[in-house]
N, C-alpha and C positions, 0 to 999 in steps of 0.2 A: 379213029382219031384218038392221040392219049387226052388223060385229061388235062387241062389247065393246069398248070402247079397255083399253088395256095396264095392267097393276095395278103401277104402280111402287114399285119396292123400291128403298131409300138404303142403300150399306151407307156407314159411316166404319170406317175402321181407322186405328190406327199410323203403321204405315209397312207399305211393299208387297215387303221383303227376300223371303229363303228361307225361313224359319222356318214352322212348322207353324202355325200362325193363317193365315198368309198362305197357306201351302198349301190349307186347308180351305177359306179365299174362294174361289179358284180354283174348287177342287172344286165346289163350290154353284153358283157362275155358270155352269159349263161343263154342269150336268144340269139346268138351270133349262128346265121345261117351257113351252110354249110360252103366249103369254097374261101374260106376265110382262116387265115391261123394268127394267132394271134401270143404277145410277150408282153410281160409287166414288169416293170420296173419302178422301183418307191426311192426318195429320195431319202426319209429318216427311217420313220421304221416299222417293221411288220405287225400284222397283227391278224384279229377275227377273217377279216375280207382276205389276207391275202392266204389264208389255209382253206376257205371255200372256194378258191379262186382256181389252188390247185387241185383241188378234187375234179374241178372240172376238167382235169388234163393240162392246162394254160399252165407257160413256166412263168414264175415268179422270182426275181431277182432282186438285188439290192443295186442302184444305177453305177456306185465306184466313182461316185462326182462328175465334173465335167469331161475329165478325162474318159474316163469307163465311158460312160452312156456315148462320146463322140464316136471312140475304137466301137461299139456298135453297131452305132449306125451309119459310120462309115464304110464297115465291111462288108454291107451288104445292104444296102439301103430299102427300108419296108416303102409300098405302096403309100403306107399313111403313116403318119405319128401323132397319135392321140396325146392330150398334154390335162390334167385335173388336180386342181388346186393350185395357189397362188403361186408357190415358189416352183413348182413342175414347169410351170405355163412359163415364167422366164427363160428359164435354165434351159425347157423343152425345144423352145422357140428358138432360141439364140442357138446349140447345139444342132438341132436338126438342120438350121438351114444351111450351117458351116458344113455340113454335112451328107448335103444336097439331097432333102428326103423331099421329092416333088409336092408333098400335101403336108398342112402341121393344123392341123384342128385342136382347139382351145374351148373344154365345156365350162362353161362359167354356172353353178347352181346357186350361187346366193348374191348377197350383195355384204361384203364384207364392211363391217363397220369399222374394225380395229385397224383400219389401215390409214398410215398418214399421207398427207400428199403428195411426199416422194413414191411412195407403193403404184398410186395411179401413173405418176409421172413414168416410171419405170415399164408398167403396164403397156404405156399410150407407145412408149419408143420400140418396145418388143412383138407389138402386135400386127402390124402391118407387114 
């Protein structure tokens, strides 16, 4: 029997700085079992995480806006689309589903303070 082809995972983030979001991508891709391939995409801009990110073989991209990330993941739609940090988790959500990626998972790591009530507002209608 061949084998399975690869169950790809999309994640979008942010950006790829230091920060603990970006650390925890790291983390995830680097113990990613085998059977799984996996594509990054940042929405502002590269950094530490996403030049570790590609050592580990993972392509790392810049998303191209709503446009780019849609041609995407319309072309060939992943298994999952993973979504990390606030403006990702919008743009990721709304995109993928126009998109019809059957899974959109949203990691939430902290509890952001700077955000005002429209940010939640925005959150609460994107996330269902």
């Amino acid at each position: 029997m061949p084998p399975a082809p690869p169950r790809t995972i999309v994640h979008v983030i942010t950006s790829l700085g230091g920060g603990g979001s970006e650390n925890f991508l790291f983390q995830i891709l680097s113990g990613s079992p085998p059977g799984f391939s996996h594509e990054v995409y940042y929405l502002g801009h590269d950094g530490v995480n996403g030049e570790r990110i590609r050592r580990l073989g993972i392509p790392v991209r810049r998303a191209g806006g709503l446009y780019g990330l849609y041609r995407r993941l319309s072309a060939q739609p992943p298994a999952m689309l993973h979504t990390c940090l606030y403006w990702a988790h919008q743009l990721g959500r709304v995109v993928g589903r126009l998109a019809k990626v059957p899974l959109i998972v949203s990691s939430h790591q902290s509890i952001d303070v700077w955000q005002a009530p429209w940010h939640g507002w925005i959150d609460r209608w994107t996330l269902p």
